[in-house]
LUMLUM-123170 format. One line per field, with one value per residue (C-alpha): x, z, y; residue in three letters. Coordinates in steps of 0.1 Angstrom, whole numbers, always signed. Each point is the difference from the previous one (the first is absolute). Layout:
<recs>
u c(X_...)
w c(Z_...)
v c(Y_...)
r c(ALA_...)
</recs>
This chain:
<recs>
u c(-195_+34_-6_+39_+7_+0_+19_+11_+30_+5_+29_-7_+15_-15_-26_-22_+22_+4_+36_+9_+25_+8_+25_+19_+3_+17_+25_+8_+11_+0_-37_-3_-37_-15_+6_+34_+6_-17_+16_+35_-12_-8_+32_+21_+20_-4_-39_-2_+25_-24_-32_+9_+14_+39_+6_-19_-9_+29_+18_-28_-4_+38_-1_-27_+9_+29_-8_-26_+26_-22_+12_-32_+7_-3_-26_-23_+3_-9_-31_-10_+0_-16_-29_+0_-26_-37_-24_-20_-14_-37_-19_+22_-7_-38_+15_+22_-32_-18_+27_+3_-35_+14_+42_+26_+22_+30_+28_+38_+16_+34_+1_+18_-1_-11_-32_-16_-4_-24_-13_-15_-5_-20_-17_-2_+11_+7_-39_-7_+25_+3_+36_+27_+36_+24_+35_+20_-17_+10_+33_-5_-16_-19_+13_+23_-12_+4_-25_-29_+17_-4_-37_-10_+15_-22_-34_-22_-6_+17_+14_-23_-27_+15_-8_+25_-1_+27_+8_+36_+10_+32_-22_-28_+27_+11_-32_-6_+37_-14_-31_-21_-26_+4_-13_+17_-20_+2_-27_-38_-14_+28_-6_-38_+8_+25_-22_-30_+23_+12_-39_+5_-26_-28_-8)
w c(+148_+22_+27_+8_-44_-10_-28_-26_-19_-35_-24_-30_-30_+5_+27_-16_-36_-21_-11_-31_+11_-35_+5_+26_-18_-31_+26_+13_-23_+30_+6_+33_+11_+4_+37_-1_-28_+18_+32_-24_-9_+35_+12_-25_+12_-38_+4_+38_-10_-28_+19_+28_-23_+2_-37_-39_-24_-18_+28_+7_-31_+1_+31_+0_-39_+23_+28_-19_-26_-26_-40_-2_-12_+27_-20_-10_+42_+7_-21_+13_+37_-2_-19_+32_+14_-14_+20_+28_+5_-13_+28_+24_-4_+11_+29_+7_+2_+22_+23_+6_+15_+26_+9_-13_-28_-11_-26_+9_-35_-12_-28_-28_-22_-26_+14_+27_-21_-25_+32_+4_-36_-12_+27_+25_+30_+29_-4_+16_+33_+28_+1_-25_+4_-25_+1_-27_+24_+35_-10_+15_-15_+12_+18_+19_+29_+0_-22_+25_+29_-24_-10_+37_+13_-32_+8_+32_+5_+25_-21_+15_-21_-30_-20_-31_-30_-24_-26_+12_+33_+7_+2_+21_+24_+0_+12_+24_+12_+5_+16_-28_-5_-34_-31_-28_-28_-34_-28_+11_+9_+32_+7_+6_+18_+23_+7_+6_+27_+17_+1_-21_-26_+2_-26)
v c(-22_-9_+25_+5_+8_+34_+3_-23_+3_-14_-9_+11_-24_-34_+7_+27_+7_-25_-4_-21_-27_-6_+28_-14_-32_+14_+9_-39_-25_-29_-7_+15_+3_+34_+1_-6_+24_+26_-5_+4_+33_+12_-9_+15_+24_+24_+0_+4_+33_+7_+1_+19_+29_-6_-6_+9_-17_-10_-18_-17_-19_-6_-14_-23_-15_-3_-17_-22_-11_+10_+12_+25_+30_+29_+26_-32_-15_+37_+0_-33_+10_+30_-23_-29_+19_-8_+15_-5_-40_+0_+8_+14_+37_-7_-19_+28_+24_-26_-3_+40_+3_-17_+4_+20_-10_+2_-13_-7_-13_-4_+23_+23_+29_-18_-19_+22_+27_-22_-9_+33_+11_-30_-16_+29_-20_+24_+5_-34_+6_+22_-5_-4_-16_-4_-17_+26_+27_-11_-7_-36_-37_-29_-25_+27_+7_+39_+2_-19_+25_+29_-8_-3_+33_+12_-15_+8_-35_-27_-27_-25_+19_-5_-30_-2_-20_-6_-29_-5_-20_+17_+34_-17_-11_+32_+19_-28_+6_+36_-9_+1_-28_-12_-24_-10_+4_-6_+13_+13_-32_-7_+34_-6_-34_+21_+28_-23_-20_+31_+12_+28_-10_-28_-28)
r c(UNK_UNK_UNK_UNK_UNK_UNK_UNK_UNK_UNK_UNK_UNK_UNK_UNK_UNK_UNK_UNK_UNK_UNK_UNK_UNK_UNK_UNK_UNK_UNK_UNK_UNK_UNK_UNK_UNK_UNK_UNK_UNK_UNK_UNK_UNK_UNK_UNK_UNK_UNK_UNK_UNK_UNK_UNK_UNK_UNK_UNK_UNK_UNK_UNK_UNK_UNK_UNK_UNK_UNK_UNK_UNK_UNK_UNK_UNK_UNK_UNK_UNK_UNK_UNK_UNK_UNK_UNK_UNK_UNK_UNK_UNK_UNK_UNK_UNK_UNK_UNK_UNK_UNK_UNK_UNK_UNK_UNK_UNK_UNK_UNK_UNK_UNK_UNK_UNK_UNK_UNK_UNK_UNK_UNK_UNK_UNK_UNK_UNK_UNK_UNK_UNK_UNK_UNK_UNK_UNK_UNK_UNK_UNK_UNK_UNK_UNK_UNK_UNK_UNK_UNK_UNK_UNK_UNK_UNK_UNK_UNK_UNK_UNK_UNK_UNK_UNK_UNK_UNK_UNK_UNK_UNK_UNK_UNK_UNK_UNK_UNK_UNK_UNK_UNK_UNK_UNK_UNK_UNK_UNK_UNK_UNK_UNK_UNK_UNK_UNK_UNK_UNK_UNK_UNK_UNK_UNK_UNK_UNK_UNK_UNK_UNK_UNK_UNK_UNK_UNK_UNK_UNK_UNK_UNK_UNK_UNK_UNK_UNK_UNK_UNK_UNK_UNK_UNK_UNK_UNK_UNK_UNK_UNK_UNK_UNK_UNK_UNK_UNK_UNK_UNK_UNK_UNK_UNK_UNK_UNK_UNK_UNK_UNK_UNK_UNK_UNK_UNK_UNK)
</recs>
């Protein structure tokens, strides 16, 4: 166990949900790789207003048919992104319960109206972490900083007790940028691998 961690913070989609990247793909007709495309999305300005509350549903499938160039219709690109999200990664919620015998945890995800509620109602996910942030809530998104600021002033911890772990650079930079030692991960098994070099867990 790292002696200076006391609570580590998780992304959500990509680190312990599984989200179907077939989505975002129907979106791109130019063969961008799944790390690009998802550092599109982060960056567009219609889903950072989305997911941190500013606009519904409506002008968020405009914009982003929008700004990805894409001839989908709006009702069937709203039905597909409220399906992106699969479930947690095999194994993960066992980790999860193996991990709170010995730190705090806690979640800070860019999210919506339309996937943290299934969140809650099919996989019962607050019930694996002490503390829960969401991005439509707080009025804020990964990368922006305000959002790192806002989750320290919330938690009891320094952030040099904080290990975070997220499967996007420009949000790891931004936690470190913060303070916050942090892993990019990317699916259950870099998660292990991370948490095993940081001392968390053992082989």
């Amino acid at each position: 166990m790292n002696s200076a961690t006391r609570l580590l913070l998780f992304d959500l989609g990509g680190v312990v949900i599984e989200v179907d990247t077939a989505g975002i793909r129907a979106l791109d007709g130019h063969g961008r790789s799944d790390v690009e495309l998802w550092e599109i999305w982060l960056t567009t300005p219609v889903v950072q207003q989305y997911e941190s509350g500013k606009i519904g549903n409506a002008d968020f499938a405009r914009g982003v048919l929008s700004a990805f160039k894409s001839d989908m219709e709006p009702d069937v690109f709203l039905r597909s992104f409220t399906a992106w999200t699969l479930g947690f990664f095999p194994g993960v919620k066992e980790l999860l319960r193996e991990l709170r015998k010995k730190y705090k945890l806690a979640f800070l995800s860019n999210s919506n109206p339309l996937h943290y509620p299934r969140f809650q109602a099919e996989w019962g996910l607050n019930n694996y972490f002490d503390y829960h942030f969401v991005s439509h809530e707080m009025g804020c998104v990964k990368p922006q900083a305000e959002i790192f600021e806002a989750v320290l002033k919330a938690l009891p911890y320094s952030p040099q007790e904080i290990l975070f772990f997220d499967d996007n650079r420009l949000n790891t930079e931004a936690a470190l940028r913060a303070g916050i030692p942090a892993y990019i991960t990317r699916g259950p098994d870099e998660l292990r691998h991370a948490l095993m070099t940081a001392g968390c867990i053992s082989a």
